[in-house]
Each structure stands twice: as structure tokens, then as C-alpha cells.
C-alpha positions in Angstrom: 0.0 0.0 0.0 1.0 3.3 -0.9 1.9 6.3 2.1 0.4 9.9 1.9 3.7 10.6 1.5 4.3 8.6 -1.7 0.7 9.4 -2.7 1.3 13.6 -2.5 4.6 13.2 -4.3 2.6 11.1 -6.9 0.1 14.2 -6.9 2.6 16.7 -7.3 5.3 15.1 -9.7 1.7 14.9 -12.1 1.0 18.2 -11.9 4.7 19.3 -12.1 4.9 17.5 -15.1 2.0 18.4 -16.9 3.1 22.2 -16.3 6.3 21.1 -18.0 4.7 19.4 -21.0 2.5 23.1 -21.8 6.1 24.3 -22.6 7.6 21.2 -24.1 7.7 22.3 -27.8 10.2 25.1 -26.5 12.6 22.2 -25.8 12.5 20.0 -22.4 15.7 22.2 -20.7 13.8 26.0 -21.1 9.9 24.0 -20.5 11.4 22.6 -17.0 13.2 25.8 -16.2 9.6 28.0 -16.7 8.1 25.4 -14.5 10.7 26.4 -12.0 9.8 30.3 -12.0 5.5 28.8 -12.2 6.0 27.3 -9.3 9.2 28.7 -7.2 10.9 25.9 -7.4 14.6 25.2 -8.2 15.5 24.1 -11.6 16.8 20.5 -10.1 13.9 19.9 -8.4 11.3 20.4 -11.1 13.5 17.9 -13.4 13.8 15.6 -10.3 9.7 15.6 -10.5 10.0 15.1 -14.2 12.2 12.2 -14.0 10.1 10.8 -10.9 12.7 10.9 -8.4 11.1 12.7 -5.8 10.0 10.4 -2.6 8.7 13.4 -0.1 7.3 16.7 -0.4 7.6 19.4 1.7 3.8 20.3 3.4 4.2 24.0 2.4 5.9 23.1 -1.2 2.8 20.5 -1.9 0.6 23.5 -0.8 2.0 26.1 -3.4 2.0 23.2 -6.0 -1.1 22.9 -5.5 -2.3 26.9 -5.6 -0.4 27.1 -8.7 -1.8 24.7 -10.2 -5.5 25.5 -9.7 -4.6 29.1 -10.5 -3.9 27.6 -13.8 -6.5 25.6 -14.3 -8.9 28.9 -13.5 -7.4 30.5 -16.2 -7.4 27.7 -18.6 -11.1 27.9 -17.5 -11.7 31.3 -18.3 -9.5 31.4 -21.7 -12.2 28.3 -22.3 -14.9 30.1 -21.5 -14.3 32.9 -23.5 -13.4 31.0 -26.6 -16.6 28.8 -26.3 -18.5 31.9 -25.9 -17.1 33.1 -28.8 -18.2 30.2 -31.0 -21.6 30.3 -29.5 -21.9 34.0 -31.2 -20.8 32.5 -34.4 -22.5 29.6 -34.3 -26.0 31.9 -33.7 -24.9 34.4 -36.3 -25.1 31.8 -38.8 -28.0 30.6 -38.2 -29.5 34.2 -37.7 -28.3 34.5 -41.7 -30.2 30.8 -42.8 
């Protein structure tokens, strides 16, 4: 059975890593290092996530991992919401014009 331990470094290494493949096409070195400045983290430790070396995380550092990230996602959210708004004004315009 897995500890809360190994379970929020599972958590965390995911998210880390998702954050790391936005930026991928940039090349892996530069998409880790703007993880790093996301998420105030070293550079090291981001590619430590990335190669799934890390066994414990920090309370505070799983915390701000975990901010970041859903301050991310609320954006993502919002950049959604606009661009499916958008497509709903399209979408009515054309069949306004039928």
C-alpha cells in the first residue's frame, strides 16, 4: 500500500509534469526551467519531478503546487470560456443568416 507521503509526491510530480509538457515544444531544458519560475521551485527539483525521483514533499511546497496549479486551471477555464462563448456568437450568427 502506498503512504500519503508517496501518494502527495505522486500528486505533485503529475502536476509538475503536466506544467512542463505546456512548454515542451520550447525544448525539455527551457519548459522545465519555466516550471521552475511557475512554481518557485529550483530548476533541479522540477527535473527531479520530471524524472520521478522525488519520494517526499515538503507540506508548504505540496501546498504552493497545489495553488499554482489550480490558479492555472482557472485560467485555462476562463480562456475556455471565453473562446466557447465566442463560438456560441458564431455559431447563432449563422443561423441568424439561414
Amino acid at each position: 500500500e502506498m503512504s500519503s507521503a508517496e501518494s502527495i509526491a505522486m500528486e505533485c510530480g503529475q502536476i509538475v509534469r503536466e506544467r512542463v509538457s505546456m512548454s515542451r515544444d520550447a525544448g525539455l531544458a527551457r519548459a522545465q526551467a519555466d516550471a521552475a519560475r511557475f512554481f518557485s521551485l529550483t530548476y533541479r527539483r522540477v527535473r527531479a519531478y520530471w524524472n520521478r525521483e522525488v519520494r517526499f514533499v515538503a507540506a508548504h511546497e505540496a501546498d504552493l503546487i497545489r495553488a499554482r496549479y489550480r490558479a492555472l486551471l482557472a485560467e485555462r477555464q476562463s480562456r475556455l470560456d471565453q473562446e466557447l462563448a465566442a463560438v456560441k456568437t458564431r455559431l447563432a450568427a449563422l443561423d441568424g443568416g439561414e
